[in-house]
N, C-alpha and C positions, 0 to 999 in steps of 0.2 A: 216749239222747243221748251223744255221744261228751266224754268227759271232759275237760276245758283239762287243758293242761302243768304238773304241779306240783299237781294237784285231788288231795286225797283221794277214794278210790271205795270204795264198800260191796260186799262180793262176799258173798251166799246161795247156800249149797249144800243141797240136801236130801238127808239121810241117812237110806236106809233101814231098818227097824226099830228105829227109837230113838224108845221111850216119850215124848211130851211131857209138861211138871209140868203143875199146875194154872195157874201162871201163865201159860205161854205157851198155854194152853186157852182162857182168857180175856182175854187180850191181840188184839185185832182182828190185829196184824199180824205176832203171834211166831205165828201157829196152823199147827201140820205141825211134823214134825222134821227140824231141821238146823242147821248152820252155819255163822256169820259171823265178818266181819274185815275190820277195815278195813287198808286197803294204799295207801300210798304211790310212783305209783311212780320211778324210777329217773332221777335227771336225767341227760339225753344228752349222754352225753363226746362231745370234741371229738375228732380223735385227734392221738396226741402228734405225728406228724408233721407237722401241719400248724400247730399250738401251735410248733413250736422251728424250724420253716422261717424261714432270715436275712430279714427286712424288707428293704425300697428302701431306706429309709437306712441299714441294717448294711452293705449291701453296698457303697452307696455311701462308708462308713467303711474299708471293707477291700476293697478294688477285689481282690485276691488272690484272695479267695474264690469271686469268680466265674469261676473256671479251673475249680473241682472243680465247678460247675452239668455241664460238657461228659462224656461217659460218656469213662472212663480210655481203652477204648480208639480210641476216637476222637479225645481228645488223643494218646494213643502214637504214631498212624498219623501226623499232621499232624506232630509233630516228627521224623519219621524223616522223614520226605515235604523238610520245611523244613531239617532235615539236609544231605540229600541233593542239593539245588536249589542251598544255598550250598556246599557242597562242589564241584562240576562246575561252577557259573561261575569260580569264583575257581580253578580248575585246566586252565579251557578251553585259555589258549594252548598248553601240554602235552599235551592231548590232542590238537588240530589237526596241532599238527607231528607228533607220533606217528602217526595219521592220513595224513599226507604221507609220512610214511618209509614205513609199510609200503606204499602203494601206488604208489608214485613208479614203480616198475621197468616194471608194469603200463598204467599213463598214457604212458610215455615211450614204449612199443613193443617191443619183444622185437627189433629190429634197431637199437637207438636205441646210441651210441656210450657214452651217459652211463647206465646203469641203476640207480645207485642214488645216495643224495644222505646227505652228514654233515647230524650236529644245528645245525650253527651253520648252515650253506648254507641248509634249511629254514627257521628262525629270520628270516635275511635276505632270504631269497625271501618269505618272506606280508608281512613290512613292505615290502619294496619295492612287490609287486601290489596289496596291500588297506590299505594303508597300518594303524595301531591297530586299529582296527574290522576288520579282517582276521582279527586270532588269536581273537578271539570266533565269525567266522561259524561258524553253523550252531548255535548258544548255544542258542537261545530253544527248538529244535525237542528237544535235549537235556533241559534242562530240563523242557520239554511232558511228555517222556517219562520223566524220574527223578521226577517225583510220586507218578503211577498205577505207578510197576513197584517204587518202595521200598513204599507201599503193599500191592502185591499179595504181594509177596516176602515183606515181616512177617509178615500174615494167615497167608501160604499155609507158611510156616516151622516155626509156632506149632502149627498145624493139624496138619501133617505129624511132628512133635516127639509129638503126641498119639497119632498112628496107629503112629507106629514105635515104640512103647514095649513093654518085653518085661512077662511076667505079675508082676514085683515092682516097677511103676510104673518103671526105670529105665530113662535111655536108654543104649544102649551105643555104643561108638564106630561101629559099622554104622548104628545107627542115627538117629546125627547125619548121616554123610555120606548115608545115602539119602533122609533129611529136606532136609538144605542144596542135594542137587541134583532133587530133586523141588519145591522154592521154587524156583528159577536156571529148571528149564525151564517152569514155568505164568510165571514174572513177563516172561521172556523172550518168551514164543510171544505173550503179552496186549501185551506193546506192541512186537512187533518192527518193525511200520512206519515206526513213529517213529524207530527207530535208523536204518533204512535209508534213513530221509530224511534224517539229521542229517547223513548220512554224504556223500550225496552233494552238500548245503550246503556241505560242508567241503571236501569234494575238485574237485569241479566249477564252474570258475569261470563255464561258460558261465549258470549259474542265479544268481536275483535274491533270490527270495523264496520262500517254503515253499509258495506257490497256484501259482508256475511250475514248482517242481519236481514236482508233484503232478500237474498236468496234463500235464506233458512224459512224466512216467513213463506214467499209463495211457494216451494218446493212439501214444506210441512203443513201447510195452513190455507194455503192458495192465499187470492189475490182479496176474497172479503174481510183476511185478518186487518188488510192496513184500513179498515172499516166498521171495525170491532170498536162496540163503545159508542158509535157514532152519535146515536137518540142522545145520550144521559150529557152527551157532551154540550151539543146544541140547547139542550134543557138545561143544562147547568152555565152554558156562555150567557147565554139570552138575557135573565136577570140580571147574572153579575155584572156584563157591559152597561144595559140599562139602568142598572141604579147608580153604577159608577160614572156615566157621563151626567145621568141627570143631577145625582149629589153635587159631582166638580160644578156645573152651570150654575145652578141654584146658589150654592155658595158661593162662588165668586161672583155671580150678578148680585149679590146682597152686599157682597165688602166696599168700604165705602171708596170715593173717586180715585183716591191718591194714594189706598194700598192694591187696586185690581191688577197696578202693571209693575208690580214688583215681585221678582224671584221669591224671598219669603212667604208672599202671602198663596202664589203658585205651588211650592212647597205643602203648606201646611193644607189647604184646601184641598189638594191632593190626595192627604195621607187621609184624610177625614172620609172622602170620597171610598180608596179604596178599603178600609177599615171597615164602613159599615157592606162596601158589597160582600166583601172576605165571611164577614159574621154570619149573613145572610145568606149565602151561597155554598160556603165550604162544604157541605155534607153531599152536595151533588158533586163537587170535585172529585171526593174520595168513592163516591159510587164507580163514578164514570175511571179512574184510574185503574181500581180494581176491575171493571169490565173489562179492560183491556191487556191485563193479561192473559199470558198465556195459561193454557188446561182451565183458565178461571169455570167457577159451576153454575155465575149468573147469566140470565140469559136475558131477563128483563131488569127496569130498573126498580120496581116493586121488589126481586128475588134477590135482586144483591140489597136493597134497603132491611129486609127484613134478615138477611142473614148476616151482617155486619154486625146489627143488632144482640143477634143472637147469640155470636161466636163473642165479639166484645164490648160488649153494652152500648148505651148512647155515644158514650166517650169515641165510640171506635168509629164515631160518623165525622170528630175532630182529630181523629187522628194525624198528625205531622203540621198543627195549625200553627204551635208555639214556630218552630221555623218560618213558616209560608209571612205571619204577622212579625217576625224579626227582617225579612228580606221587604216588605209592604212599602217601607219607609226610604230605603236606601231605592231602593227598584224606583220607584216613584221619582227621588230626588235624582234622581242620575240621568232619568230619562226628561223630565220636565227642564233642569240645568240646560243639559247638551239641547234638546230640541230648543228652548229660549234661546240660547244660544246662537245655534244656526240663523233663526229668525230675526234674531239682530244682525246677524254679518248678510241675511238677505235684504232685511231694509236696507242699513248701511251700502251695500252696495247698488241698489236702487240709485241711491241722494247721489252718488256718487258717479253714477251713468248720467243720473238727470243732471247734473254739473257741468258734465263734461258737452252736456248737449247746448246748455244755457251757455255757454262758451264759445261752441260754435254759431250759434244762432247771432248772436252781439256781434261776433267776427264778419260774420254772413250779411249781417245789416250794415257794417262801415263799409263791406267791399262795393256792396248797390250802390251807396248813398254815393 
């Protein structure tokens, strides 16, 4: 018969060649030699993790602590993602006009009297066309696409940070930048569609909506347009990620102890960071933009470097920079804010789960004792 919970049980063992006495000779049911004992057995612990797990009303007391339920890096991803999203709206009308500069030369015609257009003409030309609601177009498909590519870029950063490390765990400055531009082209190639839609929301007024331009592309251009561009883009991601994570590292690993974990000095390191990728960089920006549109006549990006050139001097490889370096600082600031941000309310609610546990554990020790 199987024992209840908590029964005391008899356990006989017979041992062989051990002499029995006289007593248990005579005893109907000590007869044979062996051994007994009785045993108690073991009441079944709970385990402590599920003893010091916050209750529906803990948690309901401290609404905080249910952030640290979400696996860390799955909050990381969503505030770099939620970063990223408010940074590029509240910068959109900056990038639009910039957008308009660099390809104005290329819209207008290569025989057009006017080929290239100032910041303020731009500025006044989308208010006039689209009136408000103008300097956002093409916002949403922007956005669609800065979740999944901050997203991918983190992961794939992180990822790459592990594989480029030398045999004493350290990374070295090669292998930041082959880390930073091995993130720029997987986050780049995973959502380039979406750029090349946003692009052409922005530039092309003859389109309404992200389902017209979509259909207008594969129907007139098939499916390698959302593909157009791709080389100059990857070639032009690659550096500017790379020097932009390896600057932000390098600077901030130099700033002294007690300004590294403050917002300011995130801020300014930042802007430094992407300043010098921007200076560095921009002219493959404006290759790769102009590749992408539409009837464009480059096919490589030698053909469009030498006929930007051509059509508007060196200047026409900075084309729409003054904007791109006004929006640098504010894009920067909006997205390092909110992302700090987030990661203080993930710590904070960390301390605030681990509280809640250090609480029950104390509770959990007076009920034993």
């Amino acid at each position: 018969m199987t024992p209840k919970i908590n029964q005391p049980r008899l356990i006989w063992k017979e041992i062989p060649g051990l002499q029995p006495s006289k007593f248990e000779e005579n005893h109907p049911l000590l007869r044979g030699s062996g051994f007994a004992c009785v045993s108690m057995p073991e009441k079944k612990r709970v385990p402590t993790t599920v003893e010091l797990t916050p209750t529906a009303a803990q948690l309901l007391k401290h609404p905080l602590a249910v952030v640290a339920l979400v696996p860390k890096d799955v909050a990381l991803f969503a505030a770099g993602a939620l970063a990223g999203a408010s940074a590029k709206t509240v910068t959109a009308p900056l990038d639009r006009i910039k957008l308009i500069m660099q390809t104005h030369g290329l819209r207008a015609g290569q025989e057009s009297a006017k080929k290239t257009i100032g910041f303020l003409e731009a500025v006044i030309s989308v208010g006039k066309e689209s009136g408000v609601k103008g300097y956002w177009k093409g916002n949403l498909a922007q956005v669609i696409r800065i979740l999944p590519y901050s997203a991918v870029q983190l992961f794939a950063y992180e990822s790459y940070k592990k594989l480029f490390r030398g045999e004493d765990g350290e990374l070295s400055v090669i292998g930041r930048l082959a880390a930073g531009a091995s993130a720029g082209m997987t986050s780049t190639f995973v959502t380039y569609p979406l750029d090349v839609l946003r692009l052409r929301m922005a530039v092309d007024p003859g389109h309404q909506t992200m389902t017209n331009v979509v259909v207008s592309m594969l129907k007139e251009e098939g499916l390698g347009s959302f593909y157009r561009g791709l080389v100059p883009s990857l070639i032009s991601i690659a550096p500017y990620v790379a020097v932009n994570f390896c600057v932000f590292d390098l600077v901030k690993k130099s700033l002294p102890e007690r300004y590294k974990n403050k917002t300011e000095a995130s801020l300014v390191t930042a802007f430094v960071a992407a300043t010098v990728a921007t200076v560095t960089c921009y002219p493959l920006d404006t290759i790769r933009r102009q590749m992408q549109m539409r009837g464009t006549p480059y096919n490589t990006v030698l053909d469009a470097f030498s006929g930007i050139i051509a059509r508007d001097g060196v200047a026409g490889l900075y084309r729409g920079f003054v904007p791109n370096a006004l929006k640098t600082l504010p894009n920067s600031s909006i997205r390092l804010t909110t992302f700090d941000a987030m990661k203080r309310l993930i710590a904070a609610s960390e301390k605030e789960f681990q509280r809640i546990l250090e609480e029950n554990r104390n509770e959990h020790k007076l009920g034993s004792s």
